[in-house]
N, C-alpha and C positions, 0 to 999 in steps of 0.2 A: 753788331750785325751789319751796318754798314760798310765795313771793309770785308763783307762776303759779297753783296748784292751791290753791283756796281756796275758800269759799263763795261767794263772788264770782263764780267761775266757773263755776259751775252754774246763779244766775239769768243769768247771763251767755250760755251755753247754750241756755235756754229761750228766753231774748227775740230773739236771734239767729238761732234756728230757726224760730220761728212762721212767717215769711212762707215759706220751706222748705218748710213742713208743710204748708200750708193750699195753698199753689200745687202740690203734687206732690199731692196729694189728690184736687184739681181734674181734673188732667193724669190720675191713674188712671180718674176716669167718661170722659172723652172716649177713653181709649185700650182700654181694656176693653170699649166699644164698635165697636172698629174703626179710630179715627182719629187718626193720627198730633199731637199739639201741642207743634208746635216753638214756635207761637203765645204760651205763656206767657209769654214773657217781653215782650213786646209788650202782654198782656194786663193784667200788674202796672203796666207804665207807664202804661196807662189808667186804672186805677184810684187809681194814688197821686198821679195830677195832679189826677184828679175829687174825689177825697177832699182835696186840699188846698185846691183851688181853693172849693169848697161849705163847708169849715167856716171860710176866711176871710170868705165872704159870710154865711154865715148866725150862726156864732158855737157851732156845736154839732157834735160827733164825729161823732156817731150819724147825726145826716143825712149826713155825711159819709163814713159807711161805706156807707150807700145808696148815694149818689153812686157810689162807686166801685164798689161791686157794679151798680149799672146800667152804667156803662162799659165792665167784664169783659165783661158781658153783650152789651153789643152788637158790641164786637170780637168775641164767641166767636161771634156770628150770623154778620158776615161770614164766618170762618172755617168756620162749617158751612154756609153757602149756598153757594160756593167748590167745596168739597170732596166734600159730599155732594148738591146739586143736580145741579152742574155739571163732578161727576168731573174735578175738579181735581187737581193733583198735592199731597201735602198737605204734606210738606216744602217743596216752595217756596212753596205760599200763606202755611203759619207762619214762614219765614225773610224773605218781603215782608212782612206786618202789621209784622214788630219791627223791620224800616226803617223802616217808614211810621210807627212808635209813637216812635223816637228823634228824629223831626223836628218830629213832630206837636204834641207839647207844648209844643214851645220857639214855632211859631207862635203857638199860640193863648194861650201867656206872653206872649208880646211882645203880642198885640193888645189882652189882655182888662189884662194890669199894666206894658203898657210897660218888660217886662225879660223877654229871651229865655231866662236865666241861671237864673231862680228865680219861685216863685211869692213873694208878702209874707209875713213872719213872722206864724206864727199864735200870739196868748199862749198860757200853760203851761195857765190853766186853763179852753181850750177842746180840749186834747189827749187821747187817750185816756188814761184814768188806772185802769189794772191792775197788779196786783201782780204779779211773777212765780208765786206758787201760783196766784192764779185763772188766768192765762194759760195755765199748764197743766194746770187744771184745765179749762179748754174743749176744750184741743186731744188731751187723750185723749177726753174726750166726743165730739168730733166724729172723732177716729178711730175710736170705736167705734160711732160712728152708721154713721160707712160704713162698715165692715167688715159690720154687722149689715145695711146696705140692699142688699149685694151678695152674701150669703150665704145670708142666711134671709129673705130677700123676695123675689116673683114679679117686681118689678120689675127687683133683681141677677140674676134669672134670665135676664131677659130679654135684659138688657143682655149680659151675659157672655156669651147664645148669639149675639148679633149680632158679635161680635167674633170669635168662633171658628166659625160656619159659617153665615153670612147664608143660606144656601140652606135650611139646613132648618129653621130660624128662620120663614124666609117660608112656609115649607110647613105650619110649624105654626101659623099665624096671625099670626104677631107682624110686625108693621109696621117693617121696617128701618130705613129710613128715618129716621122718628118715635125711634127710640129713640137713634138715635143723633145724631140732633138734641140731645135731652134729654142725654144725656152731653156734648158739646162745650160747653152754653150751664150746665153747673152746673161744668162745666172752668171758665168763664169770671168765674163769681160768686165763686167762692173765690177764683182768681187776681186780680178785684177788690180784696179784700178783703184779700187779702196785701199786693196794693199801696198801699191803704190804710195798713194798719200801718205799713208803712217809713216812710210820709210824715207822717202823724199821730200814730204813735203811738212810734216811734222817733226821728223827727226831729220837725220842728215847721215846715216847709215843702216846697215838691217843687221838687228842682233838677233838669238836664241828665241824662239816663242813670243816676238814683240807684238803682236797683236792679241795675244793676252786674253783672247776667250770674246772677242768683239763679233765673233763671228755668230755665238751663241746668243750674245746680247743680241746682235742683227734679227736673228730668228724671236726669239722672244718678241722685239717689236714686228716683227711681220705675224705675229699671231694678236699682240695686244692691239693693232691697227685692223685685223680682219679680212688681212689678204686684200687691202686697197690703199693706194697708191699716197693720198693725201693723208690718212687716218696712220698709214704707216709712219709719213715722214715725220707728224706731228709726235709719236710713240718714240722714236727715233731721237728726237730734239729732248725730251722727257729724259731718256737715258742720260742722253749729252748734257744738260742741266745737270744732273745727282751726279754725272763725274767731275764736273767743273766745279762744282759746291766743295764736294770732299777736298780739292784740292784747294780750294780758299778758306778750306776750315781748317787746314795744317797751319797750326801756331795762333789760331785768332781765339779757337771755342775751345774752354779748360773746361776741366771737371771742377767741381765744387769745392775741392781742395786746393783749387790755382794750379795742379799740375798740369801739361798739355797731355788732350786725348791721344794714345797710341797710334801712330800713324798706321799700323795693321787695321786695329780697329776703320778709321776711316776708307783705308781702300778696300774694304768688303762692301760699304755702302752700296755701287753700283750694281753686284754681284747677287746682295740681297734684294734687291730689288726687282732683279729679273727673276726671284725663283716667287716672288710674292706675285708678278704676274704671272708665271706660268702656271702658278697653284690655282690664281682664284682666277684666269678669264680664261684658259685654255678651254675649259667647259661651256663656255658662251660664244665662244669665237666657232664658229661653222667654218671647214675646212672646202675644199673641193671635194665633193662626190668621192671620185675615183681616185684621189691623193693617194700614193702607196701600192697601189694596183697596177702588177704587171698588165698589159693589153695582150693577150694574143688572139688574134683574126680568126675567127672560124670561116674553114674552109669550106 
């Protein structure tokens, strides 16, 4: 058991959780506003094709995290024009974007690198290149940026009362609408950005469905954290643990027989575990009020 539970496993932990973090992060401005994003995970696959696609061209991350924060970003428009214009249902416009996102990429691979398969290998030293302490030293920064932007700012004020009573929100001036625009398209930057990482900064190209349902996981810990900021990232790390375990259990934990356990079996592990949260807290976890709820303005 000691060559699971090592130092290893804890940056192991942290690098494994970031896109986690920063995608459930995301997922709490759009939903604390009101609007359901099933979308995330549709949203990371735009962003870790954009971000791989742009730092093979150009030869630099950092453009390439743009990239894919514009990508996030303009998935997260469709998803708020949808939703919020056109009182759309918002579960099925999020569960259409992440068809549309599993297909999407693999055309515009095939067109732009003549391989449906994978984008080209990007060299190591055009990758993001973080340590695990700075990694998470951003992402407690940036969870406590949001914690603070939604607590003790007029603008988390704002946000939070459109989520829980668009009516009297609008009566007290505050433009519904508008804000919850602003929460769906900063859902959309982060979840960029997440998908960035996986592709960039994790791997070093973007293949077929490489983010692999993280998107889900994200949502599952924004519901097992309670739609707040610190309880989330904490739920988040939890995920990122049970992926990092499973993968230092490949070859160390047999079965009783001395044969090694299936490595199928073990990459369900993470899988299973987001459905054991959603079964047993989703009933305890208090959503926003008006989560799911078109607004329209009485005239």
């Amino acid at each position: 058991m000691t060559e699971i539970f090592s130092i290893a496993l804890i940056w192991s932990t942290i690098r494994l959780s970031t896109p986690l973090i920063l995608a459930a992060l995301g997922g709490m401005f759009s939903e604390r506003s009101g609007v359901i994003n099933i979308a995330l995970e549709g949203m990371m696959l735009a962003g870790a094709f954009a971000a791989a696609s742009v730092t093979h061209a150009v030869g630099n991350p950092f453009v390439g995290v743009l990239a894919g924060m514009a990508a996030g970003l303009v998935i997260a428009l469709i998803h708020a024009v949808a939703c919020i214009n056109y009182k759309a249902d918002q579960v099925v416009t999020g569960t259409a974007i992440n068809i549309l996102m599993i297909g999407m990429p693999a055309f515009l691979s095939g067109a732009f690198f003549l391989s449906s398969g994978s984008t080209p290998q990007i060299p190591k030293e055009n990758l993001i290149a973080l340590t695990p302490m700075a990694i998470a030293f951003v992402l407690i920064l940036i969870t406590l940026a949001t914690w603070y932007a939604l607590y003790k700012t007029p603008f988390g004020l704002r946000l939070r009362s459109v989520g829980e009573n668009p009516e009297a929100a609008d009566a007290a001036g505050v433009r519904v609408a508008r804000m919850r625009y602003v929460g769906v398209l900063l859902s959309g930057v982060l979840a960029g950005v997440a998908g960035a990482y996986i592709s960039i900064g994790q791997s070093s190209l973007f293949t077929r469905n490489m983010t692999s349902g993280r998107g889900f996981i994200a949502l599952a810990a924004l519901i097992f954290g309670k739609w707040r900021p610190v309880q989330t990232m904490l739920a988040c790390l939890l995920f990122g643990l049970t992926e990092a375990v499973t993968i230092q259990m490949q070859g160390v934990v047999k079965l009783p027989s001395g044969e090694d356990i299936p490595v199928q079996f073990i990459h369900m592990v993470p899988y299973l575990l987001t459905i054991i949260v959603l079964a047993g807290f989703i009933g305890s976890s208090r959503p926003p009020k008006a989560i799911g709820i078109p607004y329209q303005k009485e005239r």
